[in-house]
N, C-alpha and C positions, 0 to 999 in steps of 0.2 A: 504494500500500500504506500501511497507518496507520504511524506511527513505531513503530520500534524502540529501546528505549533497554538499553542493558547495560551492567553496570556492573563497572568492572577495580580489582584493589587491586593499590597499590602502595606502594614504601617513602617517596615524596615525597607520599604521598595522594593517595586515591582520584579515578579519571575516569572518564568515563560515554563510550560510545561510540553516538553515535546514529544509526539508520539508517531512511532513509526516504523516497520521493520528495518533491523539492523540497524536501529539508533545507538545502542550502547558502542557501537564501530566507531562512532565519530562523536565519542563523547569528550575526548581530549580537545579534540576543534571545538566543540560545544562552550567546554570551559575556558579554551585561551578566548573565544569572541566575548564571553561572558565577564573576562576579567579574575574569573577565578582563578587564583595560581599564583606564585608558583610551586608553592609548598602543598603537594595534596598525601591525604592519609587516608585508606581506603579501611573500612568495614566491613565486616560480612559474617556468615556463619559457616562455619566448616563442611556442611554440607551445598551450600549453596555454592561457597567459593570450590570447589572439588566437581562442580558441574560449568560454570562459567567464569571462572577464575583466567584460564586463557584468553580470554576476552579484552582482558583491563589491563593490558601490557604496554598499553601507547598511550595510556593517561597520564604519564607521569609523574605517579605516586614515587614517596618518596623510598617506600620500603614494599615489602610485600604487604599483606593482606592483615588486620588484628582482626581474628576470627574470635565472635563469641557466640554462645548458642541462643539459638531460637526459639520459638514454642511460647505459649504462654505461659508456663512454668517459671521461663529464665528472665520474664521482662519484670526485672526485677531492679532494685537499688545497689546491689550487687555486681551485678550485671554494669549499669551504670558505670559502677567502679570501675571495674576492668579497663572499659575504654577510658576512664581517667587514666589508669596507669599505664597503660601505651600510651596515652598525648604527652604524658609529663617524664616518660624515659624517650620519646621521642622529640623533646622541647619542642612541641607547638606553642607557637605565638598567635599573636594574632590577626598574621597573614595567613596562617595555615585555616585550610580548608577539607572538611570530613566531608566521607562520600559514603555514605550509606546503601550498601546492596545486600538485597536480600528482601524479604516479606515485611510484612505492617509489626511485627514484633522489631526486627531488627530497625524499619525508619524511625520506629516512636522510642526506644533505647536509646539507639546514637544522636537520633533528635536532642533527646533530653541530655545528653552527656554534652554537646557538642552547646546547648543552650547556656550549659552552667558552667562549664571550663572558661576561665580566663572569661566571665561576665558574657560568656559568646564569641563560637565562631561559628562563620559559616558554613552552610552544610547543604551537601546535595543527595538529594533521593533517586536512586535506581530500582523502583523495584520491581521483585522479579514472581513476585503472584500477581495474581490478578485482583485478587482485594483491595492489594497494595495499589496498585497501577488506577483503580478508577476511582479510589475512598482514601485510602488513609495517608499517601505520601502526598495530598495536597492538603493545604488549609494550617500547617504549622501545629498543628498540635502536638505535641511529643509528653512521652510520661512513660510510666513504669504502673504496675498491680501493686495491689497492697494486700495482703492476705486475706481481710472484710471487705476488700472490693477493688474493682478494675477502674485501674486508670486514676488512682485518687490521688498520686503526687503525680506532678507536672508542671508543663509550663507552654504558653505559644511562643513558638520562636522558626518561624515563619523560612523555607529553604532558600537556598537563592537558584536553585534550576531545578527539575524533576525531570529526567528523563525514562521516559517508560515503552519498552523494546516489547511486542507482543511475541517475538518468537522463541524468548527463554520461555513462555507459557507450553511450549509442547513437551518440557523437561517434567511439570508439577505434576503426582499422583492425583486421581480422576476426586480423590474426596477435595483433596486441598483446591481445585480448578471449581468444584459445585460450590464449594464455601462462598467465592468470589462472588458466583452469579446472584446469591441473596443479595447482596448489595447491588447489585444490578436493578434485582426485581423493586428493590426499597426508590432506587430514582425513578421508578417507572411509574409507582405508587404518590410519590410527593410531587412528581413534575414533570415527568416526560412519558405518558401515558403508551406511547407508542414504543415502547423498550417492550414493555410486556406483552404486546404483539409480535414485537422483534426474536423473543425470545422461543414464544410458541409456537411461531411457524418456521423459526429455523435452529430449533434445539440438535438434531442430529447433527447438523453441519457444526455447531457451537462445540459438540462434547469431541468432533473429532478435530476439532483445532484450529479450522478450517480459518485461515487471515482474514476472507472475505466476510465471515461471519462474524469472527469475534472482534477486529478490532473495529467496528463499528459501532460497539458498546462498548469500548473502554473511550473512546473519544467523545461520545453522547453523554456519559457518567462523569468522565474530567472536566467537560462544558458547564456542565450543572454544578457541580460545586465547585468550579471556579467564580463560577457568578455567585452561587453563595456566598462562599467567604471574600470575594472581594466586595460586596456590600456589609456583611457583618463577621471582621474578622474574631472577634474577640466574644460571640455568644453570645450577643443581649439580646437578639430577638430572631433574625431567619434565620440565622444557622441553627436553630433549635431544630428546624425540619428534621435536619439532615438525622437525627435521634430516633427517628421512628423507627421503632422493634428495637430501641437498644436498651432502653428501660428496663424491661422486663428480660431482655438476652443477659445483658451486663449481668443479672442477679442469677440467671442460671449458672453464667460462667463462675460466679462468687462461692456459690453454695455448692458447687462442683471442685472447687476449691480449682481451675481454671484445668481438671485433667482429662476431661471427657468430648467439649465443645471445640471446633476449630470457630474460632470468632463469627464467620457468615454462620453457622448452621446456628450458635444462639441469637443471631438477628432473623434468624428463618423464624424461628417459635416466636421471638418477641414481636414479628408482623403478625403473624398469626393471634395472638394474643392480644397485639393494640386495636387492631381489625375486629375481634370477638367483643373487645370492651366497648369499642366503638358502636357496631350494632346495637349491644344493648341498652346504649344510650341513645341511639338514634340519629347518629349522627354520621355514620357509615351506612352507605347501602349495601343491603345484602348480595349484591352481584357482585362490589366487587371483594368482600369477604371468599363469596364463592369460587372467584377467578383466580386469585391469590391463592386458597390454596389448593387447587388445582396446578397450577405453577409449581408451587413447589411440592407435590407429588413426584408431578411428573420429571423434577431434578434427582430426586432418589431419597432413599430412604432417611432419616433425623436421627442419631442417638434417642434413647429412651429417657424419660424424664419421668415416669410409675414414682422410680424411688425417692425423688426430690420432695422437701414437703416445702409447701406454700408456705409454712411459716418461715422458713429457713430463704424462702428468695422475697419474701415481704420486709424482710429484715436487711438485706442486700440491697434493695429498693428505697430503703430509710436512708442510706448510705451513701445514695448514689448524686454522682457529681450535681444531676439537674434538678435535685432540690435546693431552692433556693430561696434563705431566711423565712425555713419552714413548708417549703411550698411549692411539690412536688410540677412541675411543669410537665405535661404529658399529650406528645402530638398524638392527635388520633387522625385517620382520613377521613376525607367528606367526600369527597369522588374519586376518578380517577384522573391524578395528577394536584389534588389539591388537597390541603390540609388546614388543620387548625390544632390549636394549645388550648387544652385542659388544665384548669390550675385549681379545678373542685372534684378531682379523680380520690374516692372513698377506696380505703381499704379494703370493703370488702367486695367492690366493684374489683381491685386488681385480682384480691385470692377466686373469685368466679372466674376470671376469665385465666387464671394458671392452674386453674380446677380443670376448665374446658380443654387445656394443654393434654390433659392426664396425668398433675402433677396431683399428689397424696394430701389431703387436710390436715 
């Protein structure tokens, strides 16, 4: 496919998010046009770098690769550390520039290390799932898990390039490639109605990798929350969209203690779930309740969620970043492609609808 380039504002100044086959080829040209350099320090996790480590020979870098592991287990403050102590045995200053490769655990890790090292440095995002490439390496959010819950240290601290190469996607195992598409189906639901059509009339073509299918939703997904967050970088008001099914996902992955969900498949149940709560307030139509999850059916099977008890992800939910000075904010959908915030969503409006999951009372 020809590149795609789009472009994100932010309050550290603007970056360009480029998508295209065999973009990671010309990501050293990418950086010298960008300015970044000439000190770079490349990241990744030992399984990632051991599939496309060959790749990143003409970037630059000052050394080989600091590999740290991945997963949600490892996005941890620990984790963190690590990449501190290779910047500070490799004296990065603060011309020095981190290149973050790998999935949505490794951009939001090295995001946050590269946030906090020497007050910030710059950082760039390559990544190489598909979660990564349409949701999480844009918009500057970077953080770590906290053992009570996902995501609760952090900080915005915004990349200064994203490049995102669709054809390391033929390397991901088929679970970690479906996870992605949840968030697919989540922009299709808050703003771009016609993904969800995209998706169901060309899912075969999608699961076998096929360019012409997939990357035309990773570049419709980077469109959309680039315009999010470059009107509301910082969450006071539409970036909140961008949250639906993560409410009630975030508390699976918590009360899961983060070893059972790959991140899309707890945004899969949290759709599923904001969409059921939604209905029974009336504020969701039943069709596209129905359409949704039909969708994701037809993506493959969910982990189980039997043993989870409602108490244990209402308590996760108490915790969770978008409440704010008390006051749970919670997107539900109104159609297809639009939405609206609940901020009178009852307790026991949430345990019905993680009842309806088939989570345990």
């Amino acid at each position: 496919m020809a590149a795609t380039r789009i472009g994100v504002t932010a309050a550290a100044g603007a970056y360009a998010v480029l998508i295209g086959d065999s973009a990671i080829d010309t990501l050293g040209h990418e950086l010298d046009q960008a300015g970044l350099g000439p000190r770079r320090i490349l990241v990744s996790s030992p399984r990632v770098w051991k599939l496309h480590g060959k790749r990143f020979k003409k970037v630059g870098a000052d050394r080989s690769a600091v590999l740290v592991d991945d997963g949600e287990r490892a996005k941890t403050i620990a984790s963190v550390s690590r990449v501190h102590d290779a910047l500070v045995k490799a004296n990065a200053d603060r011309a020095t520039v981190v290149i973050a490769v790998g999935g949505g655990v490794i951009g939001d890790l090295v995001g946050f290390a590269a946030a906090t090292y020497l007050r910030g440095l710059r950082v760039v995002h390559v990544p190489t799932t598909l979660l990564a490439q349409v949701d999480s390496a844009i918009g500057g959010k970077t953080g770590v898990n906290h053992p009570l819950g996902k995501n609760l240290i952090g900080s915005f601290h915004a990349p200064s390039l994203v490049v995102a190469d669709p054809t390391v996607l033929g390397t991901l195992p088929r679970r970690e490639f479906r996870a992605g598409l949840y968030e697919v189906l989540k922009y299709g639901v808050i703003a771009e109605p016609t993904l969800l059509d995209r998706v169901r009339t060309t899912l075969p073509a999608i699961f076998a990798r096929d360019a012409a299918a997939v990357a035309p939703l990773v570049a419709a997904s980077c469109r959309i929350k680039a315009d999010v967050v470059s009107a509301d970088e910082r969450e006071s008001g539409l970036r909140r969209i961008l949250n639906f099914g993560h409410t009630m996902g975030h508390a699976l992955e918590a009360a899961t203690t983060y070893k059972r969900f790959r991140h899309g498949e707890a945004v899969g149940y949290g759709m599923l779930a904001a969409l059921s709560l939604g209905v029974a307030r009336g504020v969701t139509p039943q069709s596209l309740y129905d359409e949704v999850v039909d969708l994701i059916t037809r993506l493959g099977p969910l982990p189980p969620v039997s043993d989870i008890s409602t108490k244990d992800a209402l308590a996760a939910i108490g915790r969770d970043k978008k409440v704010v000075a008390g006051t749970l904010h919670f997107v539900a959908a109104t159609a297809r492609g639009a939405t609206t915030t609940l901020t009178d969503v009852t307790a026991k409006e949430l345990k019905a609808a993680l009842k309806k999951l088939g989570l345990r009372a």
